[in-house]
C-alpha positions in Angstrom: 22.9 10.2 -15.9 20.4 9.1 -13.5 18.0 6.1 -13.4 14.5 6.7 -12.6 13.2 5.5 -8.7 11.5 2.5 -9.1 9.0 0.8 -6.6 11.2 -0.8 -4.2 9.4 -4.5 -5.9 8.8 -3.6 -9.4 10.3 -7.3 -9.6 11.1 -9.0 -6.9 11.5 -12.7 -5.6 10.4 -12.7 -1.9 11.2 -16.5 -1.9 8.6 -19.5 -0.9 6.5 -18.9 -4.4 6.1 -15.3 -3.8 7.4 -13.2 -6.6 6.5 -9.4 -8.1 6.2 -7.7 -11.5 5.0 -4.6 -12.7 4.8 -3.8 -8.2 2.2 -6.7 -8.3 2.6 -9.3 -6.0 1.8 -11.6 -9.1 2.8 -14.9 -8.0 2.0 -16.5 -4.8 1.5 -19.7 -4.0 -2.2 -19.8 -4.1 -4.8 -18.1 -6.1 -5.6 -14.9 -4.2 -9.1 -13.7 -3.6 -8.5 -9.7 -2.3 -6.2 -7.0 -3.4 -4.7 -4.7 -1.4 -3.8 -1.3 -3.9 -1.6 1.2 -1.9 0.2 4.3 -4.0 4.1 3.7 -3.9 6.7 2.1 -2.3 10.0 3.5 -3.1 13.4 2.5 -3.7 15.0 5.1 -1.4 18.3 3.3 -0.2 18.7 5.7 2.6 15.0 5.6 4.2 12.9 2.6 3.1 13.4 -0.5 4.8 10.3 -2.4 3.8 10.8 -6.0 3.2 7.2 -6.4 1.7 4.2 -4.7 0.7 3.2 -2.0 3.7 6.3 -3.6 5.9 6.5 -0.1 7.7 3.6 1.0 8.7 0.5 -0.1 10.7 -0.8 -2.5 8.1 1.0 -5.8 9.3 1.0 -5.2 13.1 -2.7 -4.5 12.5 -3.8 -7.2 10.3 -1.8 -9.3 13.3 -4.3 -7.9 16.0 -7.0 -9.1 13.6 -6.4 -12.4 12.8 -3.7 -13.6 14.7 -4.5 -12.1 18.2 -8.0 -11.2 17.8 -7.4 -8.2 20.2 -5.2 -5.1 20.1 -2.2 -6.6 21.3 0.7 -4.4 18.8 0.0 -1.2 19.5 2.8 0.4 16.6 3.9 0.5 13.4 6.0 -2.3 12.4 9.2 -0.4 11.6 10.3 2.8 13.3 9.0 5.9 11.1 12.4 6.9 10.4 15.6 5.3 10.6 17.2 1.8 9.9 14.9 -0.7 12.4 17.1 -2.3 15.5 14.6 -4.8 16.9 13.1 -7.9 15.2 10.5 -7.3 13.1 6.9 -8.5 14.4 5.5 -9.8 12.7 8.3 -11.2 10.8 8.3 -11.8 6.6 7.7 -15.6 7.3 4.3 -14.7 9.6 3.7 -12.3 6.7 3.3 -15.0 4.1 1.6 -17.1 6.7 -1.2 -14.1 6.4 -1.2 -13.8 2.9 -1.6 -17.8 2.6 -4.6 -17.9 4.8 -6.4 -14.8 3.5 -5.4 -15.3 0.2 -4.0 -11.8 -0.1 -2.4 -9.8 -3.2 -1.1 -6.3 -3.2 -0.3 -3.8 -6.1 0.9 -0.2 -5.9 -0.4 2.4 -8.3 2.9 3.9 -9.5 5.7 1.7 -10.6 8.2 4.7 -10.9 8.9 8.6 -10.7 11.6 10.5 -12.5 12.1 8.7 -15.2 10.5 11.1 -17.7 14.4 12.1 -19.8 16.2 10.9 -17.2 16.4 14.1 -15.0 19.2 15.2 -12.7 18.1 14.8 -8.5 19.6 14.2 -5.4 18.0 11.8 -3.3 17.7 13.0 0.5 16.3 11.9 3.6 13.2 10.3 5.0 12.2 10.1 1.3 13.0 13.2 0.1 14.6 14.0 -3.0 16.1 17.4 -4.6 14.1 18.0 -8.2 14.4 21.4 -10.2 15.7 23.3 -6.6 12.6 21.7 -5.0 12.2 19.3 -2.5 9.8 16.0 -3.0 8.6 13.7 -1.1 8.1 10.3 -2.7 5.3 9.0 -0.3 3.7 12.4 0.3 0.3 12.7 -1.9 0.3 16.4 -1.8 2.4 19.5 -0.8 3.2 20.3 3.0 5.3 23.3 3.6 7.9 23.6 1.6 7.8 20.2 0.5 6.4 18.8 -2.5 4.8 15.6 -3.0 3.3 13.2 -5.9 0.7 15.1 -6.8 3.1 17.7 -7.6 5.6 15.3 -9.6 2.5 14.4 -11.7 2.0 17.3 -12.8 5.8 17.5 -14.3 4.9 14.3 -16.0 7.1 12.6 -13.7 4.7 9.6 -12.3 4.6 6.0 -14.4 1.4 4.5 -13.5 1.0 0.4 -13.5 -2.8 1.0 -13.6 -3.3 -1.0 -17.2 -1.0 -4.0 -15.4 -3.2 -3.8 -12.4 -6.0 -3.9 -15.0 -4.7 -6.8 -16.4 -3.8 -8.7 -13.7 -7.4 -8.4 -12.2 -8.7 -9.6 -15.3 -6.2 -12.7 -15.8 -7.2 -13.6 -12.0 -11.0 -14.2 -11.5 -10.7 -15.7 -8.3 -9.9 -11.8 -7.1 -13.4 -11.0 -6.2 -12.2 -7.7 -3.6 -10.3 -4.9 -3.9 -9.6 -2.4 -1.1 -7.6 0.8 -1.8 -5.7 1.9 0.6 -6.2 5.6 0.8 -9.2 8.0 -0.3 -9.7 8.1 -3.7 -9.6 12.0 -5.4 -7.4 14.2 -7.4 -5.0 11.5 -9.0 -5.6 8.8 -7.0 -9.2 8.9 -8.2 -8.4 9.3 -12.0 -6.2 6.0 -11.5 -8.8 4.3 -9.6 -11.9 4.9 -11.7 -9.9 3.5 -15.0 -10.0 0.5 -12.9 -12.9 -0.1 -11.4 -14.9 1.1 -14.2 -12.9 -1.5 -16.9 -15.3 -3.7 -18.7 -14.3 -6.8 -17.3 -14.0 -6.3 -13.2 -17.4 -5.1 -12.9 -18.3 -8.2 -10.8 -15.5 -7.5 -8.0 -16.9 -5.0 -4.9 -14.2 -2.2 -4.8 -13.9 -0.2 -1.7 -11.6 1.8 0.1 -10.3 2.0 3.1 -8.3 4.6 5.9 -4.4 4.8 4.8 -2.2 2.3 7.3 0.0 4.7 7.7 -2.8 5.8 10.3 -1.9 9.9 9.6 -4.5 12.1 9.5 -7.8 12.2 11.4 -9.7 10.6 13.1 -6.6 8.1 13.4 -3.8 10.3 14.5 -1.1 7.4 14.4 -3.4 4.9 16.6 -3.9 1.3 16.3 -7.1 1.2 18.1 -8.7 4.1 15.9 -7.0 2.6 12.7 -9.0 -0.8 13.4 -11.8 0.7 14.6 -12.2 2.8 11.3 -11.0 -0.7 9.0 -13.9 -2.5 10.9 -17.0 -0.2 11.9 -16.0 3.1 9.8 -19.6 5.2 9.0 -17.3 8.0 7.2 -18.8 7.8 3.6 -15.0 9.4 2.7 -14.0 5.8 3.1 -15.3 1.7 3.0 -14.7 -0.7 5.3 -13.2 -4.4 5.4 -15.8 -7.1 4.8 -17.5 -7.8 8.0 -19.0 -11.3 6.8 -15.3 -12.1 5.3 -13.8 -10.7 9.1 -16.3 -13.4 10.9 -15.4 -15.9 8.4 -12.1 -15.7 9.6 -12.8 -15.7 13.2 -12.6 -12.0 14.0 -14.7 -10.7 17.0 -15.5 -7.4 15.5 -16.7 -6.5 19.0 -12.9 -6.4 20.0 -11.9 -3.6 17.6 
């Protein structure tokens, strides 16, 4: 029998006061004032390396350029796209929490599991790939590509848990939380997930906004880290927000680096 595919930290103790439950980076050491809300992180033993919340992709290596550097100094995404990662990481986990300390940062994912609807039979793949019904998902593809199936697709089959009512919860338990920034546009199912939260009763005095996926696919990014931080900082697209130019100058940003 086979277990469902969790998010890589439905519950997990990063060390240092930093602890997850539910894929909500519930405890830190501080009391956060933004969330970061991406879509799923998971558990693939064979492909995900992450050691934190977007430890793969542009995110950290960007927010580094931001706030650290105050230039584009990291040009890449923090691990390799594929594959086990051979060089240190930069930033590291312990410059991560440095970050999140400073900026008072929280994260949360929208789907705490997939699969786990009965149990089914797969076969977990490559590059985040697994074999479902003689089909082939992808667990951090929104939609079909080719052949290849992705979350939208596993919805559908009833196969998605979605931690929107803890995210819900957590926001509300947390007042000092006064932003949120999604992390990808909001339609189809991400939408559904996303009104539920921003349209609960008791968060309608935090400014929700979302912003270009760090995973910097798709255009007008096309995997670069000065279009990616370009877009987070001056984006006009009214597909997407942008980060918080008065919070970005409060932490010493130059915007007219980016």
């Amino acid at each position: 029998m086979t277990m469902p595919i969790q998010h890589k930290f439905i519950q997990t103790n990063f060390g240092t006061g930093f602890e997850t439950h539910n894929a909500i980076l519930d405890i830190t050491p501080y009391k956060p004032e933004i969330m970061i809300i991406g879509t799923f992180n998971p558990d693939t033993p064979n492909s995900n390396y992450a050691d934190f919340f977007y430890g793969r992709n542009y995110f950290w290596t960007g927010f580094k350029n931001l706030f650290i550097h105050n230039r584009i100094e990291l040009q890449g995404t923090r691990m390799p796209k594929h594959g086990k990662p051979k060089k240190p990481l930069n930033p590291d986990l312990d410059k991560i929490k440095e970050i999140c300390q400073t900026l008072k940062l929280t994260f949360a994912d929208l789907i705490a599991e997939v699969l786990h609807n009965e149990t089914p039979d797969y076969q977990i793949l490559d590059n985040d790939n697994v074999c479902f019904k003689n089909r082939t998902f992808n667990l951090i593809q929104d939609d079909k590509k080719g052949q290849i199936d992705g979350l939208v697709q596993l919805h559908k089959l009833n196969q998605v848990k979605w931690s929107t009512k803890y995210i819900i919860k957590y926001l509300c338990e947390n007042p000092t939380i006064k932003t949120v920034y999604l992390t990808r546009q909001a339609k189809g199912i991400w939408l559904e997930q996303w009104n539920e939260i921003i349209k609960d009763e008791c968060l309608q005095g935090i400014a929700f906004t979302n912003i270009f996926t760090p995973s910097g696919q798709g255009k007008p990014v096309l995997n670069s880290m000065p279009r990616l931080l370009k877009h987070w900082v001056h984006n006009t697209n009214p597909n997407f927000g942008k980060l918080d130019n008065n919070w970005l100058r409060a932490n010493n940003v130059n915007l007219n680096n980016f």
